[in-house]
N, C-alpha and C positions, 0 to 999 in steps of 0.2 A: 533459486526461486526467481520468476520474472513474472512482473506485470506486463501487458500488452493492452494497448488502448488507439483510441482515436488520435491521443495526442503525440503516440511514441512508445517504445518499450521496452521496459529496465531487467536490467538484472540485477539481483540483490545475493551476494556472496553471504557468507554466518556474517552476521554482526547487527548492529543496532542503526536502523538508516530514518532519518528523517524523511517528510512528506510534506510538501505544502513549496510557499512560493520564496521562503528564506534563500538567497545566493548561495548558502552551504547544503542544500537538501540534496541528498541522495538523488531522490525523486520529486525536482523542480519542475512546476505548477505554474503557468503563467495567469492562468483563470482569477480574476477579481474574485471572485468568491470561496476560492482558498484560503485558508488564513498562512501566514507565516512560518508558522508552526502546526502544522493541519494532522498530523499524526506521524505515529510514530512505527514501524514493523520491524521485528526481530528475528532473524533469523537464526535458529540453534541446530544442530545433531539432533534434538528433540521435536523438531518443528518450525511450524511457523506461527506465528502472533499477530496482530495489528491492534492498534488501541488508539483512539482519538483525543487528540489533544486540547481537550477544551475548547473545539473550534466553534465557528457561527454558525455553519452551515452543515453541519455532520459531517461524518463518516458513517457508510452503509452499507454491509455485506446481504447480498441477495435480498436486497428491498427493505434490509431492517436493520434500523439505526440503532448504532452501537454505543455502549453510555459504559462498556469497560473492555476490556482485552479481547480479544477474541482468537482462538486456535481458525488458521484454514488449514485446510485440507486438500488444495488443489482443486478447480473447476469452480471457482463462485465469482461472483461478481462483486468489484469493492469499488464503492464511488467515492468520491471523496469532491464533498459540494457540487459539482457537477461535470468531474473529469474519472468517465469510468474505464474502470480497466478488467480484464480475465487476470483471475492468477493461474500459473503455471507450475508445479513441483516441478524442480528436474532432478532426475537419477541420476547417479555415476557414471549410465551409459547411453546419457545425453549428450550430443556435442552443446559446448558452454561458448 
């Protein structure tokens, strides 16, 4: 899975990746308006997840703020306070 944004763009292997401006996030946020802890995404053989972390400023999959987990699907847009990014699935017969 990879996020792609204004700011830069991640790839997120299976696992459990932080989001926000914490020195240990996966997905480090320099944006004042990140929190810390700004959310969380998981990535399984099952899918993909995101769920917000109790931040200040939300997290928002295609224009609507999320108050639990949410499954993507590939092709939406996820902001997180105000650093948006595209998600991307990728195949097995993607170059990684």
């Amino acid at each position: 899975m990879r996020l792609v944004g204004t700011t830069g763009s991640f790839q997120l292997p299976r696992g459990r990746h932080l989001v926000g401006r914490d020195p240990a996030a996966a997905v480090r946020l320099e944006s004042r308006g990140c929190s810390r802890r700004h959310a969380v995404i998981c990535v399984t053989e099952a899918g993909v997840t995101v769920e917000d972390q109790a931040s200040s400023n939300g997290t928002f999959v295609d224009d609507e703020r999320i108050t639990e987990c949410r499954a993507l699907r590939g092709g939406e847009t996820v902001v997180f306070s105000d650093s948006l990014f595209r998600v991307e699935l990728l195949t097995g017969s993607e170059p990684r």
